[in-house]
N, C-alpha and C positions, 0 to 999 in steps of 0.2 A: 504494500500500500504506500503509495506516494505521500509524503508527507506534505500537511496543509500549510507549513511556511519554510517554503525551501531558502528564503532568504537567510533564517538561523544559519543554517549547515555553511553559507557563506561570511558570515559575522564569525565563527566558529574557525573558520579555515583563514579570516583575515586577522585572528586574536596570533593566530599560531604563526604566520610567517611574521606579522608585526614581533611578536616572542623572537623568532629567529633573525631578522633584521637586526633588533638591537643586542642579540649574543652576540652576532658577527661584529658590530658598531663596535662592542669593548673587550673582544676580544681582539680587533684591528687597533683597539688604543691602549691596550696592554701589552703589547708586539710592539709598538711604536714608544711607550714611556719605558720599558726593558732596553730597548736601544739607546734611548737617550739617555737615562741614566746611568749608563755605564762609558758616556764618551763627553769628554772634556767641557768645561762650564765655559760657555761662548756670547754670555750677558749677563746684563745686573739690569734687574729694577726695583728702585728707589721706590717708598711706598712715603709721601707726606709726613707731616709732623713734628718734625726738631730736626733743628740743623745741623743736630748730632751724628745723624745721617748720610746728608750731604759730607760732611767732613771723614767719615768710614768711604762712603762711593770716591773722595778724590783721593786717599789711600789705595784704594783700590785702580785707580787710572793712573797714578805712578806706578805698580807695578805691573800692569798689564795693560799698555795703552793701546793695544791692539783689538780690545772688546768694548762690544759699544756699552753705553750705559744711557737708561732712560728713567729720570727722574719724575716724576707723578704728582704733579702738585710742589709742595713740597718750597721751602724759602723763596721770599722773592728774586727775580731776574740778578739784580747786583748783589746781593749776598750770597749766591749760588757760585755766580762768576770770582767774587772774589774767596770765596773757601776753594776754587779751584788752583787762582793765578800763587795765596797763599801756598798750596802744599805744590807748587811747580809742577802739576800735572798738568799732561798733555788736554783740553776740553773739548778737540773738533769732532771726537765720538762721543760725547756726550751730548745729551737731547731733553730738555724738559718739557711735559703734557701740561697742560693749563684746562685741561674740560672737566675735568675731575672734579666731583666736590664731596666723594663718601668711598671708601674702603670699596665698595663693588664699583665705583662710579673709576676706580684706580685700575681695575683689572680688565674692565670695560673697553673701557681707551685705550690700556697698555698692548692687549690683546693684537688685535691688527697691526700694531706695530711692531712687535716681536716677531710675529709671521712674517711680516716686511722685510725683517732684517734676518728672516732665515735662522732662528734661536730654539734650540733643539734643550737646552739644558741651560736655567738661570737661577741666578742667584739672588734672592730676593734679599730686601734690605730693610730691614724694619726693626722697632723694639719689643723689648720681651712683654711691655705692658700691653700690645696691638695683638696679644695671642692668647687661643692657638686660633684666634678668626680668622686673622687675616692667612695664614699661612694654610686652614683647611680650605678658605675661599679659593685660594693660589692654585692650590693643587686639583680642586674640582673645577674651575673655567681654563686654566691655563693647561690641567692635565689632559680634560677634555679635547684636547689637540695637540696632545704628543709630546707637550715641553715639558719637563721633569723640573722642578721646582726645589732647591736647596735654600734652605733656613740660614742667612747672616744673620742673626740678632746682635743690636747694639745697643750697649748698656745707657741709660739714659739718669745722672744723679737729678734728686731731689722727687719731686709730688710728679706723676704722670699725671698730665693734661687729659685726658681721655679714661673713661672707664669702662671697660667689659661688662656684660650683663649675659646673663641666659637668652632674654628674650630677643637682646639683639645681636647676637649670636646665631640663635636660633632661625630671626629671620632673615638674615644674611645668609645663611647657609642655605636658604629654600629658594634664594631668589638667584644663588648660584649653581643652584641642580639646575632650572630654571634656565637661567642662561646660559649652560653648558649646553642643551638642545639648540637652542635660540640661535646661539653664536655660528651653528653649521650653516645657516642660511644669511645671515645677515652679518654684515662689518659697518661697524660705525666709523665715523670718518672726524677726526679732531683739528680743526683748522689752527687750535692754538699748538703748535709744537713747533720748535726752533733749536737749532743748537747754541747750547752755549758760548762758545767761542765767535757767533756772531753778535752777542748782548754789547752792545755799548756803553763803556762804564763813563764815558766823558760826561755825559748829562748828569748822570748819577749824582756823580762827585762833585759835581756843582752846584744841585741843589740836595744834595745831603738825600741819605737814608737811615734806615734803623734794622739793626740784625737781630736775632736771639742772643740774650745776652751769652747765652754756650758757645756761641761762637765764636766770640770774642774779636767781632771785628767793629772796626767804628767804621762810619758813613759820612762823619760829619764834612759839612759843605768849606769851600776855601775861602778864608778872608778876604 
């Protein structure tokens, strides 16, 4: 006897290859983070916050100025520039994102440029106060694409700025399963992104700025 909604049998048959679709999905992105993880860290991204940071990433571009690094928000234009010219590291691979305004809004943006730049394996940069969100976000939108995600934590003295919670943790982390689908079909596109080494510090200097005081750099303007 024929059944009176043959539609089921196909709802039924579309659960099971969708089932098999997304085994092959992460089982192709388990193949592909086993790779990466096992060959050489070929970028840094900077995640906002304390200029404590910035001053680790130009650490980092003195000894290996041959990898790019993309800072995310994160100190202003001339204070950026000048924790670079300070620790005499190379800046024309370095690149700060300006779209950014929330911990996913960082991975977001950073995402399509990392693929730009062809980055298999990075080193993320953040403090230990920013965890483990930021770092399970990293690894479920960034893994979601192959790039293997290594923890730099830098130590940050006095009160963190920023406070953990459950719940915002919790929704962070749903809005990066979320857009670890999302991101297969769509790339966003950040017009604010520049490299450092083109920031002009003459105007700067002339009409003065103000850094973190951890940074320990002054901006005042010339007599």
């Amino acid at each position: 006897m024929a059944s009176k909604h043959p539609w089921g049998r196909w709802l039924k048959r579309g659960r099971w290859l969708g089932l098999g679709l997304l085994l092959v999905w992460l089982g192709a992105i388990g193949l592909g983070l086993w790779g990466a993880a096992r060959s050489p860290w070929d970028g840094v991204l900077v995640l906002g916050g304390s200029i404590r940071r910035e001053i680790h990433a130009a650490e980092l571009a003195h000894q290996f100025p041959e990898r790019p690094i993309l800072i995310s928000q994160g100190a202003s234009d001339p204070c950026v520039k000048s924790v670079f010219d300070r620790a005499l590291a190379p800046d024309d691979r370095v690149w700060v994102e300006r779209c950014a305004n929330s911990t996913f809004g960082n991975f977001y943006y950073s995402l399509p440029i990392l693929q730009r730049w062809q980055v298999r394996r990075v080193k993320l940069v953040t403090s230990p106060s920013h965890l483990p969100r930021s770092l399970w976000m990293a690894r479920i939108i960034l893994g979601s694409h192959g790039i293997w995600v290594d923890l730099d934590a830098v130590t940050e003295p006095g009160i963190p700025g920023n406070k953990e919670s459950g719940l915002k943790t919790s929704l962070d982390l749903l809005r990066s399963l979320g857009w670890a689908i999302g991101s297969q079909f769509y790339r966003p596109h950040c017009q604010g992104v520049w490299s450092v080494a083109s920031i002009d510090m003459a105007p700067w200097r002339s009409q003065g700025f103000h850094c973190e005081r951890q940074g320990g750099i002054e901006g005042r303007p010339r007599p």
